[in-house]
DSSP file (Angstrom, degrees, kcal/mol; ACC not computed):
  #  RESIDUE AA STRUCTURE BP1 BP2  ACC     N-H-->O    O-->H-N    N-H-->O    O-->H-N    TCO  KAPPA ALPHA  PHI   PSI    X-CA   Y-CA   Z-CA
    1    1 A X              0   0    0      0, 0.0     2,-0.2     0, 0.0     5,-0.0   0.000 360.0 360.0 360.0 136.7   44.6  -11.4  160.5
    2    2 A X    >   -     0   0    0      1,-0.1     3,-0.8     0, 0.0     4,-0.5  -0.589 360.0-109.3-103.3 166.2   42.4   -8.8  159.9
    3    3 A X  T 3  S+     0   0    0      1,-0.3    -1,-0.1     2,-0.2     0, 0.0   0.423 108.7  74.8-102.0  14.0   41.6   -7.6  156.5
    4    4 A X  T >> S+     0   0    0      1,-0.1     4,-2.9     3,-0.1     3,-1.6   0.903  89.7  69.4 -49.5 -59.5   43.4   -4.3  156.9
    5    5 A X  H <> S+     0   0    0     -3,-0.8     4,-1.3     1,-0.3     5,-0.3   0.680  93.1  42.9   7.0 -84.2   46.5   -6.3  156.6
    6    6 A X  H 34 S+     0   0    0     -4,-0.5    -1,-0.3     2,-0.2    -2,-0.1   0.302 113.0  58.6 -80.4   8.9   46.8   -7.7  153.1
    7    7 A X  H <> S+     0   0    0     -3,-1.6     4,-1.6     3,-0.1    -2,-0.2   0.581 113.9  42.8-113.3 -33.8   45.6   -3.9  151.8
    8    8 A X  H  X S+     0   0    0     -4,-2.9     4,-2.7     1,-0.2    -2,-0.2   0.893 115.7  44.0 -58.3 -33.0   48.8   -2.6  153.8
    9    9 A X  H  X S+     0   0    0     -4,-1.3     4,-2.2    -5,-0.2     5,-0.2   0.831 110.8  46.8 -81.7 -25.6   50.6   -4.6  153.0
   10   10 A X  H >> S+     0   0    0     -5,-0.3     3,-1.8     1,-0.2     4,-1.5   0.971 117.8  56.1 -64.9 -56.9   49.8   -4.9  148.9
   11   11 A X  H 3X S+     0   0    0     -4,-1.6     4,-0.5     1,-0.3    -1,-0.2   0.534 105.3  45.4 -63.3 -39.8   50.0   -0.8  149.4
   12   12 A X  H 3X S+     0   0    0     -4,-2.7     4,-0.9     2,-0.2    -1,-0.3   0.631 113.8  55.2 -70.2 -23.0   53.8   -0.9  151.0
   13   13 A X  H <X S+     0   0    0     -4,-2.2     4,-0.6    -3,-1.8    -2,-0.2   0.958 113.8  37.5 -74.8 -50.5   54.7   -3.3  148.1
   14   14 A X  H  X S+     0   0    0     -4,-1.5     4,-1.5    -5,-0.2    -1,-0.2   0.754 110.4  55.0 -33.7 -53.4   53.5   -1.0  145.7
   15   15 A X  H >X S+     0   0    0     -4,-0.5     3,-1.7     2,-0.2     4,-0.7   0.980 113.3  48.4 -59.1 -86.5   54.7    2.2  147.3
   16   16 A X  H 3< S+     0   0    0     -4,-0.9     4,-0.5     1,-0.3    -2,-0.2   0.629 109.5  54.1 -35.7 -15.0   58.4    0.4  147.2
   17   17 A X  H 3X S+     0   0    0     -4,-0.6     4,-2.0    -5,-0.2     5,-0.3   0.792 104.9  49.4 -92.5 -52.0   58.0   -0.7  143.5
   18   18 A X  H <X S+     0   0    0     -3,-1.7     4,-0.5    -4,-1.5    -2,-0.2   0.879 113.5  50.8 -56.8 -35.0   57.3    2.7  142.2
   19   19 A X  H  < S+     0   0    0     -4,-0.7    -1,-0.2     2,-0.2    -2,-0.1   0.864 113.4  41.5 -45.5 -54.6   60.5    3.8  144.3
   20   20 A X  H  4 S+     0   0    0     -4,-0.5     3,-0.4     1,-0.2    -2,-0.2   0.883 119.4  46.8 -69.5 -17.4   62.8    1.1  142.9
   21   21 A X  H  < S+     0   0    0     -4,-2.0    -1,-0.2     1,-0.2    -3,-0.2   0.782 122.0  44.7 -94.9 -29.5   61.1    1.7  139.0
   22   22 A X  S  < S-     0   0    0     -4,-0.5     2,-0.3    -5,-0.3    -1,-0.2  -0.455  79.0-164.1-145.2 100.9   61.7    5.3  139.8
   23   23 A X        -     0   0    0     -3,-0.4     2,-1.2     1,-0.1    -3,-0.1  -0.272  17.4-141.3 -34.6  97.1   65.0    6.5  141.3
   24   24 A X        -     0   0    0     -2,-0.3     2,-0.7    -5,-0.0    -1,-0.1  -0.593  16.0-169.9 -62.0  85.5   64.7    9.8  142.7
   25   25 A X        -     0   0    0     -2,-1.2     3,-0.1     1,-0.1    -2,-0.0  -0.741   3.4-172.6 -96.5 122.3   68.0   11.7  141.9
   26   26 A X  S >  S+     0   0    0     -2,-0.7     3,-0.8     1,-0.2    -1,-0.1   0.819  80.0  49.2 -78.8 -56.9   67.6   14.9  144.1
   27   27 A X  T 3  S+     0   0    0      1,-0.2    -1,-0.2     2,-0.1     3,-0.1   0.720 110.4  47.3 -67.6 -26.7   70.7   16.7  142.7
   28   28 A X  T 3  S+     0   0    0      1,-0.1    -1,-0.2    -3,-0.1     3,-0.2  -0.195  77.1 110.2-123.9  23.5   70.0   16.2  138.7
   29   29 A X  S <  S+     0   0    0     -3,-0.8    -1,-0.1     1,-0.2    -2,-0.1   0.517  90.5  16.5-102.0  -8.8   66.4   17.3  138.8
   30   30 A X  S    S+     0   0    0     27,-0.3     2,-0.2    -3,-0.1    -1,-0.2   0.232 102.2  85.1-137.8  31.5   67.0   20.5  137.0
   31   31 A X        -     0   0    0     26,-0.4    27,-0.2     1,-0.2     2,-0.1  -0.601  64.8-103.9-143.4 165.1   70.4   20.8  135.1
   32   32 A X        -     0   0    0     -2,-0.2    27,-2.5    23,-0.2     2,-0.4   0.016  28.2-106.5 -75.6 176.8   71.8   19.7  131.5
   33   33 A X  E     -a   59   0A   0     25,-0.2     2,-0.5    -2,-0.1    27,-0.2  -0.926  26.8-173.4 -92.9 126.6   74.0   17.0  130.2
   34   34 A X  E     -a   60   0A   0     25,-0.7    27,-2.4    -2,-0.4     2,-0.3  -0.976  13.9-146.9-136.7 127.2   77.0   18.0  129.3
   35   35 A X  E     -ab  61  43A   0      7,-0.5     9,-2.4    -2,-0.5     2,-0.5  -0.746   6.0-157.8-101.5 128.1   79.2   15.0  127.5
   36   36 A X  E    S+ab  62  44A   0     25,-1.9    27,-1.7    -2,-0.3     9,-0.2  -0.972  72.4   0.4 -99.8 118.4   83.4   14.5  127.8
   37   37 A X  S    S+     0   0    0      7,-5.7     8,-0.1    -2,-0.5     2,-0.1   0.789  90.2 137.0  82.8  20.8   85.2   12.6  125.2
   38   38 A X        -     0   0    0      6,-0.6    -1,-0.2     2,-0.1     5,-0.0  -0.448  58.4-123.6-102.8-164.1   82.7   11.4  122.6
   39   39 A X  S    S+     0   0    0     -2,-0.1     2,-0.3     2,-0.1    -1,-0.1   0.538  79.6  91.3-116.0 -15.4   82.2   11.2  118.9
   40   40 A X  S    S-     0   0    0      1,-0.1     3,-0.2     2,-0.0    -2,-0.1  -0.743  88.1 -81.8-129.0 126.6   79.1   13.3  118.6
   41   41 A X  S    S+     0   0    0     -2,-0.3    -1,-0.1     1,-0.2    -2,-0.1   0.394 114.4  25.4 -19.2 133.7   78.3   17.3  118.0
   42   42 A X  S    S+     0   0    0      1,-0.2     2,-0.6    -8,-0.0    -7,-0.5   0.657  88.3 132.7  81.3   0.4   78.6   19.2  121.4
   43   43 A X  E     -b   35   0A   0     -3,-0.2    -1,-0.2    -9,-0.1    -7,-0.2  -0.787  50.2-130.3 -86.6 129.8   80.9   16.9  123.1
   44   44 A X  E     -b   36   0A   0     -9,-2.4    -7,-5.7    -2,-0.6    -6,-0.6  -0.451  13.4-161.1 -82.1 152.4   84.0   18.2  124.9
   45   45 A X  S    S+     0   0    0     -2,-0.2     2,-0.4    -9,-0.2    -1,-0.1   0.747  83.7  58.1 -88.0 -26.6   87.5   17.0  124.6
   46   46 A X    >>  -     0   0    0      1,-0.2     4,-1.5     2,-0.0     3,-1.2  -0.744  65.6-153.7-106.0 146.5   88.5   18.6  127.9
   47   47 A X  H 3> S+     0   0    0     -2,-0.4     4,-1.8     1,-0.3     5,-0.4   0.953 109.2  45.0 -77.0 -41.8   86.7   17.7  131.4
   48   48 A X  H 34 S+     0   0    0      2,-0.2    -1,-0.3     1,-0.2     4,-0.2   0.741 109.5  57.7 -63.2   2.9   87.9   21.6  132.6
   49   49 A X  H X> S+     0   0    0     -3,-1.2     3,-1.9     2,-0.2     4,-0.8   0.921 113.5  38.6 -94.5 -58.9   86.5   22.8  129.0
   50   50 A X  H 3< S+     0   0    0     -4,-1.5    -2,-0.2     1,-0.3    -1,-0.2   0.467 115.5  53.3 -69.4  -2.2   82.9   21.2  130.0
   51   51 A X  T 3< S+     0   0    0     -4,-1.8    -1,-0.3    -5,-0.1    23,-0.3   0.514 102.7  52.4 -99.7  -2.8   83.1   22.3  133.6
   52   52 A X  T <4 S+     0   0    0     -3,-1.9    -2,-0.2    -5,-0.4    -3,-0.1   0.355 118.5  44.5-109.1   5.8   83.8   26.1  132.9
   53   53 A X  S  < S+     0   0    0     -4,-0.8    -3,-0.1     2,-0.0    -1,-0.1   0.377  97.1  92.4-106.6   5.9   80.6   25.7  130.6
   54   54 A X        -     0   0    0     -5,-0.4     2,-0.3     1,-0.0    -3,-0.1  -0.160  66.2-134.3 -72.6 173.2   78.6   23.9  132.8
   55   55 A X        -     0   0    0      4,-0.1   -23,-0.2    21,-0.0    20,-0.1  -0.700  31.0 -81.7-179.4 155.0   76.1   25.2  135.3
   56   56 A X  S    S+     0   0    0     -2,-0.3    21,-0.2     1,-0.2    48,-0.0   0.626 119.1  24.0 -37.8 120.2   75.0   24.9  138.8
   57   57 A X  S    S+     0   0    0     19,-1.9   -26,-0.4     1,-0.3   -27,-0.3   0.231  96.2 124.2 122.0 -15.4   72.8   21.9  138.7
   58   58 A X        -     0   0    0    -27,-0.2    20,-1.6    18,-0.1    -1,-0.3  -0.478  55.8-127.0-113.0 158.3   74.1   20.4  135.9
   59   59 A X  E     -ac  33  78A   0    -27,-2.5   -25,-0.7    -2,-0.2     2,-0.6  -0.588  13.2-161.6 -97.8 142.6   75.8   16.5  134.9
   60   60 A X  E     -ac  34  79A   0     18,-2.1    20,-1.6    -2,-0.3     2,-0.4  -0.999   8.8-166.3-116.5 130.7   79.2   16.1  133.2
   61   61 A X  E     -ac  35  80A   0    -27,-2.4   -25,-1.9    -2,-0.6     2,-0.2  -0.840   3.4-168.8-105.2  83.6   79.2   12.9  131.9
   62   62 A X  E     -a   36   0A   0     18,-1.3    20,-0.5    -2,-0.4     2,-0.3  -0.528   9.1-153.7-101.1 139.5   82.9   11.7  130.8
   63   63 A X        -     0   0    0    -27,-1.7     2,-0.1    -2,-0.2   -25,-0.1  -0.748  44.9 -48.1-105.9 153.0   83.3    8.3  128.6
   64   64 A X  S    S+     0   0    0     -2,-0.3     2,-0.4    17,-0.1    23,-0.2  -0.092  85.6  67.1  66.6  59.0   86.3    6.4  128.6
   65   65 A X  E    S-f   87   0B   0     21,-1.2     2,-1.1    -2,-0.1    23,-0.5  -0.980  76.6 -66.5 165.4-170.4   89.6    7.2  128.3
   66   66 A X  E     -f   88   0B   0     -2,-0.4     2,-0.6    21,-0.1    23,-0.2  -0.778  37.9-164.7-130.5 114.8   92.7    9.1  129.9
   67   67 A X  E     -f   89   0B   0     21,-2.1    23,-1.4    -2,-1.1     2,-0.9  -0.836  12.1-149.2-101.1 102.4   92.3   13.2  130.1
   68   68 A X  E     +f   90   0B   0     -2,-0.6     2,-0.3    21,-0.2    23,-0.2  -0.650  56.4  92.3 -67.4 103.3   95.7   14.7  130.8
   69   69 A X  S    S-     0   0    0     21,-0.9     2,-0.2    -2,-0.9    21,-0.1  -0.820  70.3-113.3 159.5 144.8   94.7   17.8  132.8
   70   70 A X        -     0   0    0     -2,-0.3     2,-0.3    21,-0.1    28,-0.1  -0.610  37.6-141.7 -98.8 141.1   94.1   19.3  136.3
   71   71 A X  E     -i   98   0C   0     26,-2.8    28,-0.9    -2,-0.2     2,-0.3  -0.852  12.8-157.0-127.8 164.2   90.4   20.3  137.0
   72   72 A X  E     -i   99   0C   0     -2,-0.3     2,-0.8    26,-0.2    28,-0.2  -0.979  12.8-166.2 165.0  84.8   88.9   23.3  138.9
   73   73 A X  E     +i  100   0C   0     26,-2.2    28,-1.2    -2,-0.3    32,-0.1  -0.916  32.1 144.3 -83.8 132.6   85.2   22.3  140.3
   74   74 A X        +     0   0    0     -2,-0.8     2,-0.3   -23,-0.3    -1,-0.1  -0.370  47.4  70.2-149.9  65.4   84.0   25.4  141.1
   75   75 A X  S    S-     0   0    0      2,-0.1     2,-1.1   -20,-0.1    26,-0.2  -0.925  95.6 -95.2-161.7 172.0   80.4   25.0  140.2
   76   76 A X  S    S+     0   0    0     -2,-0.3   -19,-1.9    29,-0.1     2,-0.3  -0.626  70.6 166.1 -98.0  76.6   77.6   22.8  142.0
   77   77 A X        -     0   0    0     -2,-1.1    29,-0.7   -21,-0.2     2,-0.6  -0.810  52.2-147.3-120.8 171.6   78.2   20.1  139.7
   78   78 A X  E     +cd  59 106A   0    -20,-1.6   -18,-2.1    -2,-0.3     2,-0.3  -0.778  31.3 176.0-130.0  59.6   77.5   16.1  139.2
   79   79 A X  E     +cd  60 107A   0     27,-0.7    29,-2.1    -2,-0.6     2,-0.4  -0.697   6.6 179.5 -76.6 125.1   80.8   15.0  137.3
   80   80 A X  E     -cd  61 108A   0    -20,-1.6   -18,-1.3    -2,-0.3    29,-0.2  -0.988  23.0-131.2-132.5 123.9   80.7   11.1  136.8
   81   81 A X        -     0   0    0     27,-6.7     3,-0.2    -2,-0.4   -18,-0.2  -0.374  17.4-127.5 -50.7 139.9   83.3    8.8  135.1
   82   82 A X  S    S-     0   0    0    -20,-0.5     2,-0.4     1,-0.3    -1,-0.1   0.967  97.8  -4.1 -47.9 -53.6   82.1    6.2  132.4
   83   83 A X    >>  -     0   0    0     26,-0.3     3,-1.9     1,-0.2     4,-0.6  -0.988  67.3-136.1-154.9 132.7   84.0    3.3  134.3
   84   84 A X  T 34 S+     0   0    0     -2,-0.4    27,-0.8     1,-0.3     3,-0.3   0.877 107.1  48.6 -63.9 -35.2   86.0    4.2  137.3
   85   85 A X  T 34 S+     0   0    0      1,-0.2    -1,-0.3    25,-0.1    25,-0.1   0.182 122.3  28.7-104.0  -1.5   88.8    1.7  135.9
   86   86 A X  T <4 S+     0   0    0     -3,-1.9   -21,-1.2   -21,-0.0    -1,-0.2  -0.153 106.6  87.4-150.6  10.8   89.1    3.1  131.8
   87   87 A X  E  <  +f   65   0B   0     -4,-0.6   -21,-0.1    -3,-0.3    -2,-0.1  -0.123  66.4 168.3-111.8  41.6   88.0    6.8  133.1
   88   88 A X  E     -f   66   0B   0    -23,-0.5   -21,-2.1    22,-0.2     2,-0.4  -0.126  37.5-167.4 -60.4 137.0   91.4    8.5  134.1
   89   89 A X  E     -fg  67 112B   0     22,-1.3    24,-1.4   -23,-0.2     2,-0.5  -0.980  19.9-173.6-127.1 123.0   92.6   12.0  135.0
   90   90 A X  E     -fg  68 113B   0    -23,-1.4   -21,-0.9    -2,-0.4    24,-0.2  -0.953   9.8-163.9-120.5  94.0   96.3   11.5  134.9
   91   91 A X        -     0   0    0     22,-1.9   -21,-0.1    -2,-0.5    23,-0.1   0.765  35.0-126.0 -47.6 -22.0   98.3   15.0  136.2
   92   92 A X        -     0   0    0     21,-0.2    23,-0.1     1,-0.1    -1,-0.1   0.752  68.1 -49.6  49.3  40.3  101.5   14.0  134.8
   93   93 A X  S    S+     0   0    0     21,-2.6     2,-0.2     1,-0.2    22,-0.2   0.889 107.2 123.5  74.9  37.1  103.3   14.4  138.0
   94   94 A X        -     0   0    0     20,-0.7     2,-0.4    22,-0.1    22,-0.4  -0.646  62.3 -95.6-119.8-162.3  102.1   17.9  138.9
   95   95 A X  S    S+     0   0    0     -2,-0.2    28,-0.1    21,-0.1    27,-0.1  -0.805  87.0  18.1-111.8 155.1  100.3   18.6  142.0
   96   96 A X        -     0   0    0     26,-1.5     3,-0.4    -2,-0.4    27,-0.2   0.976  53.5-179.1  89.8  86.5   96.8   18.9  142.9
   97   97 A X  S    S+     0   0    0     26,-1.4   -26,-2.8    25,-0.6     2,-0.2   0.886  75.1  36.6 -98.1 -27.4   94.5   17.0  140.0
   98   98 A X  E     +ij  71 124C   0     25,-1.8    27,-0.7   -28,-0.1    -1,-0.2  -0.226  65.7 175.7-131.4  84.5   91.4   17.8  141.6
   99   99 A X  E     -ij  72 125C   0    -28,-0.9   -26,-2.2    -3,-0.4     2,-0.5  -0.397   9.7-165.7 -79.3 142.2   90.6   20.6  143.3
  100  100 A X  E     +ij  73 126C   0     25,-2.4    27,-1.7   -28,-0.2   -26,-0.1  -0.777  23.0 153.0 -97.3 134.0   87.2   21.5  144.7
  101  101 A X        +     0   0    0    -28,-1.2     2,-0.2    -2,-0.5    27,-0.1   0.027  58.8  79.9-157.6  55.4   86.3   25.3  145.9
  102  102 A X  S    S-     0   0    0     25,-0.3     2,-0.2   -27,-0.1     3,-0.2  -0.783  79.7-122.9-160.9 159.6   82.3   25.2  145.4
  103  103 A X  S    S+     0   0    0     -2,-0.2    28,-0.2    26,-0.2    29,-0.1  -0.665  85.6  36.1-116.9-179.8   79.8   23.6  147.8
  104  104 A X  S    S+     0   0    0     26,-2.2    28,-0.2    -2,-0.2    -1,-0.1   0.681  72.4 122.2  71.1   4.4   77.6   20.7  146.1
  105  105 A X        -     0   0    0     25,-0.3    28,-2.1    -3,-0.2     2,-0.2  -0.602  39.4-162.1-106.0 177.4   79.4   18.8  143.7
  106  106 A X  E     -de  78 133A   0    -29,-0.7   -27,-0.7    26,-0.2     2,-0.6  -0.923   5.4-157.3-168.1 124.9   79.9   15.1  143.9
  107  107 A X  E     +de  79 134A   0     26,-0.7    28,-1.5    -2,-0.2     2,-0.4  -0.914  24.3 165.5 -97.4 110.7   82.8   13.3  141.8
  108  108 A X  E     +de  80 135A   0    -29,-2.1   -27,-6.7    -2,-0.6    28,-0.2  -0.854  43.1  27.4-137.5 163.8   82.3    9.5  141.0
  109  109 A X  S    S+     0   0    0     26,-0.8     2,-0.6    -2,-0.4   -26,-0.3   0.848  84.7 119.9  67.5  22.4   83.5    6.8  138.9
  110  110 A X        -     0   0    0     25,-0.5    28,-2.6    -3,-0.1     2,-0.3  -0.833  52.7-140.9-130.5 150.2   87.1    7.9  138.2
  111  111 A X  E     - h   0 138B   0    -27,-0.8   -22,-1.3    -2,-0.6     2,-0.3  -0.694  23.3-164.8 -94.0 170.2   90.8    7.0  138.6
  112  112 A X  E     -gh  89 139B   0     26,-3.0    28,-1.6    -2,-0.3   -22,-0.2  -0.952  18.0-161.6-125.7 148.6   92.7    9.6  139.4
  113  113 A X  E     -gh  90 140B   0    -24,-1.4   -22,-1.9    -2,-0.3   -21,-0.2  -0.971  35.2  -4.0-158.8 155.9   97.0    9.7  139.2
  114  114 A X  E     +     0   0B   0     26,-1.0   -21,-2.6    -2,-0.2   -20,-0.7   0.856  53.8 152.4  69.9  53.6  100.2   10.2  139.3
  115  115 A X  E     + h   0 142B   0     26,-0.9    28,-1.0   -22,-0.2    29,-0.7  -0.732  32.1 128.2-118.1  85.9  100.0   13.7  141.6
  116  116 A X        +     0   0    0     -2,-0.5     2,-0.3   -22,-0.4     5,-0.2   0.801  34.5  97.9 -99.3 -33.8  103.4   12.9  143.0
  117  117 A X  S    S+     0   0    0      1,-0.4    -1,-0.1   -23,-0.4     0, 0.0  -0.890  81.4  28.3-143.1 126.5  105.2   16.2  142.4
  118  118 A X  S >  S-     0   0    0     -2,-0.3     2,-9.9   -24,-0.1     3,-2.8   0.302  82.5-134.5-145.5-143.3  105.5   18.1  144.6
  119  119 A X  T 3  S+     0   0    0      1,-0.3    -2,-0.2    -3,-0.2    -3,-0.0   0.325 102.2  63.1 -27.7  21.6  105.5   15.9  147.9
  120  120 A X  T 3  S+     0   0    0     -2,-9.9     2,-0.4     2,-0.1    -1,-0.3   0.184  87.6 118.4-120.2 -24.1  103.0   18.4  149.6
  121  121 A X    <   -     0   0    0     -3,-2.8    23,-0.7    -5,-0.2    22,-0.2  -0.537  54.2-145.7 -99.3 140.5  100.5   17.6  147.1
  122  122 A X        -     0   0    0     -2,-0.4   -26,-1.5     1,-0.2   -25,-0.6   0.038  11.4-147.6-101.3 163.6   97.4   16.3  147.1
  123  123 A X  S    S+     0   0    0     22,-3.1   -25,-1.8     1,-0.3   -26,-1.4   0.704  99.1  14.8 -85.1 -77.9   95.3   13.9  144.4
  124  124 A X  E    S-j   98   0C   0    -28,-0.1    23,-3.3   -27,-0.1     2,-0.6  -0.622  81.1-169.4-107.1 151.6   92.0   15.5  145.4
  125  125 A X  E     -jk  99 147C   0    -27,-0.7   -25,-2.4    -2,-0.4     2,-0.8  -0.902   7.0-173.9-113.0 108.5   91.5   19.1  147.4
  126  126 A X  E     -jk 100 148C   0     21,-2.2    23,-3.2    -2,-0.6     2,-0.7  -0.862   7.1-160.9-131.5 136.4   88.9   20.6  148.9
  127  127 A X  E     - k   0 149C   0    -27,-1.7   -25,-0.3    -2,-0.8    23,-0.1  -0.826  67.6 -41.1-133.7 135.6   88.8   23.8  150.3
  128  128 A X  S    S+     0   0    0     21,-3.5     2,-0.4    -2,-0.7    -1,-0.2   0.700  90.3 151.7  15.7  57.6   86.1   25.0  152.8
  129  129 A X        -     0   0    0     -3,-0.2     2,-0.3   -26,-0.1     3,-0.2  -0.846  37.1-138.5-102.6 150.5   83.4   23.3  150.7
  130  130 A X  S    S+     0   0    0     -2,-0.4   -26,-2.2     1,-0.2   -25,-0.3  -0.713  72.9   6.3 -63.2 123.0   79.8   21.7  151.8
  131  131 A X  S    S+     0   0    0     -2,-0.3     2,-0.5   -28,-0.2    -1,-0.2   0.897  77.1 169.9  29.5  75.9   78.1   18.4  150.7
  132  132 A X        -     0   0    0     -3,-0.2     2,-0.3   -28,-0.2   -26,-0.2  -0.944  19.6-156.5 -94.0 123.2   80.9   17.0  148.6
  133  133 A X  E     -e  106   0A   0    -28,-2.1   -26,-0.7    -2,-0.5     2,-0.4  -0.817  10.0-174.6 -91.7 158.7   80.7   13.5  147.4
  134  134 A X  E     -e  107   0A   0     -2,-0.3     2,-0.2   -28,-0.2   -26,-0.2  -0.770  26.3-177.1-120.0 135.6   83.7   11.7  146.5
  135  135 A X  E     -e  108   0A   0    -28,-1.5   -26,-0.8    -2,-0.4   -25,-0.5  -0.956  43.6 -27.4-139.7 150.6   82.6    8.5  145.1
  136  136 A X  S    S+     0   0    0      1,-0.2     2,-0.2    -2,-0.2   -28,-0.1   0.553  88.5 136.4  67.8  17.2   83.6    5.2  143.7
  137  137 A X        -     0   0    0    -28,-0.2     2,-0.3   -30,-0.1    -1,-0.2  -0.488  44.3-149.8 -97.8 151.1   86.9    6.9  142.6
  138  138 A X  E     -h  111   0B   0    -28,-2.6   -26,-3.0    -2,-0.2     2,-0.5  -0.789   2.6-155.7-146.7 130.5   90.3    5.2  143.1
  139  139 A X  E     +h  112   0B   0     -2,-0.3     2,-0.3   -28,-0.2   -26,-0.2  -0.744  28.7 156.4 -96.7 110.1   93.6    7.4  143.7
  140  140 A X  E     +h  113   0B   0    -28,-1.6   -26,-1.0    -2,-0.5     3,-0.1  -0.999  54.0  32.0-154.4 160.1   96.9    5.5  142.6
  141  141 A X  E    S+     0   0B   0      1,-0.3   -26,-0.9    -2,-0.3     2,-0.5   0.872  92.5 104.1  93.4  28.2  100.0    6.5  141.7
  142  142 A X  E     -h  115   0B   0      1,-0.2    -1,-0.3   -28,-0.2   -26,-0.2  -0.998  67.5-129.8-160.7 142.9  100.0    9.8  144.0
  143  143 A X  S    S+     0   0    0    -28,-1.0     2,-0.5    -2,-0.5    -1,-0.2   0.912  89.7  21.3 -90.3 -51.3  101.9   10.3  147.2
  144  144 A X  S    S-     0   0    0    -23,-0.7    -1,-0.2   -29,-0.7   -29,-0.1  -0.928  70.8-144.2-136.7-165.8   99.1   11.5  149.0
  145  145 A X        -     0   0    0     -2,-0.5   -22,-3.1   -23,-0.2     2,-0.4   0.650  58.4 -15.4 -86.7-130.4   94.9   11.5  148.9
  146  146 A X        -     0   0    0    -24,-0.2     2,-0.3   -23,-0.1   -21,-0.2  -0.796  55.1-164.2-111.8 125.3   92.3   13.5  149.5
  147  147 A X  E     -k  125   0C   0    -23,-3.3   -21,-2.2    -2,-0.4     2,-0.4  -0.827   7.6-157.3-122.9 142.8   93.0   16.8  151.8
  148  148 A X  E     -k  126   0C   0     -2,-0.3     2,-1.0   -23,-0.2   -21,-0.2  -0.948   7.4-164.4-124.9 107.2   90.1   18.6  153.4
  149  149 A X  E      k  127   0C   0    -23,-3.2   -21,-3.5    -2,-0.4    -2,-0.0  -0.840 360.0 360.0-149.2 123.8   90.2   22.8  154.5
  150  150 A X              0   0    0     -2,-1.0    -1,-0.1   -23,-0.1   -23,-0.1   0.121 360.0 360.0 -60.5 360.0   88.0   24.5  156.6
């Protein structure tokens, strides 16, 4: 083994430690924080109240709890649930709970329900959007999923 070797190698170990210590989020590199459902000044009560202030670039952060309300992304935004399993958007049996019409956003961590009503209607929608995430979500409660148009 030549002694090139153990200076590559120390040098990929390194490289790969500086990755894993610092996570490169691509998408969140210029934008706000914008908080749903907390106790503290500047928090919204509604997720559509904090997405029609948000803007492009920017994180919606939602805590913990069950948000009665249909949302509208129509901004390039990073909406993430506290815990996909205690982080609910509940329709109350209407149709459509999340519609998408923006290119760039990416939805994670939430359940989503009860978009039963009616039978044409979708949990989540997205019309003729680009790099969409869906992520880590679970849809129950809801006759059908997730509808995509081009």
């Amino acid at each position: 083994m030549s002694k090139a070797t153990p200076i590559t190698i120390t040098m990929m170990l390194l490289a790969t430690a500086f990755i894993l210590v610092n996570p490169i989020d691509v998408k969140a590199d210029s934008g706000s924080i914008l908080y749903v459902g907390g106790s503290g000044p500047g928090n919204y009560t509604r997720i559509q109240d904090a997405i029609d202030n948000a803007s492009d670039g920017d994180r919606i952060f939602v805590y913990s709890g069950t948000y009665y309300e249909k949302i509208v992304i129509d901004k390039s935004v990073i909406l993430v649930g506290e815990d996909k399993n205690t982080t609910i958007i509940d329709s109350s049996h209407s149709e459509n709970i999340v519609n998408i019409v923006c290119d760039n956003a990416t939805i994670s961590g939430f359940t989503i329900q009860n978009s039963d009503y009616p039978a044409t209607t979708m949990t989540i929608k997205v019309n003729t959007s680009e790099n969409i995430e869906i992520s880590n979500c679970r849809i129950i409660y809801s006759d059908r999923g997730i509808e995509l148009i081009q």
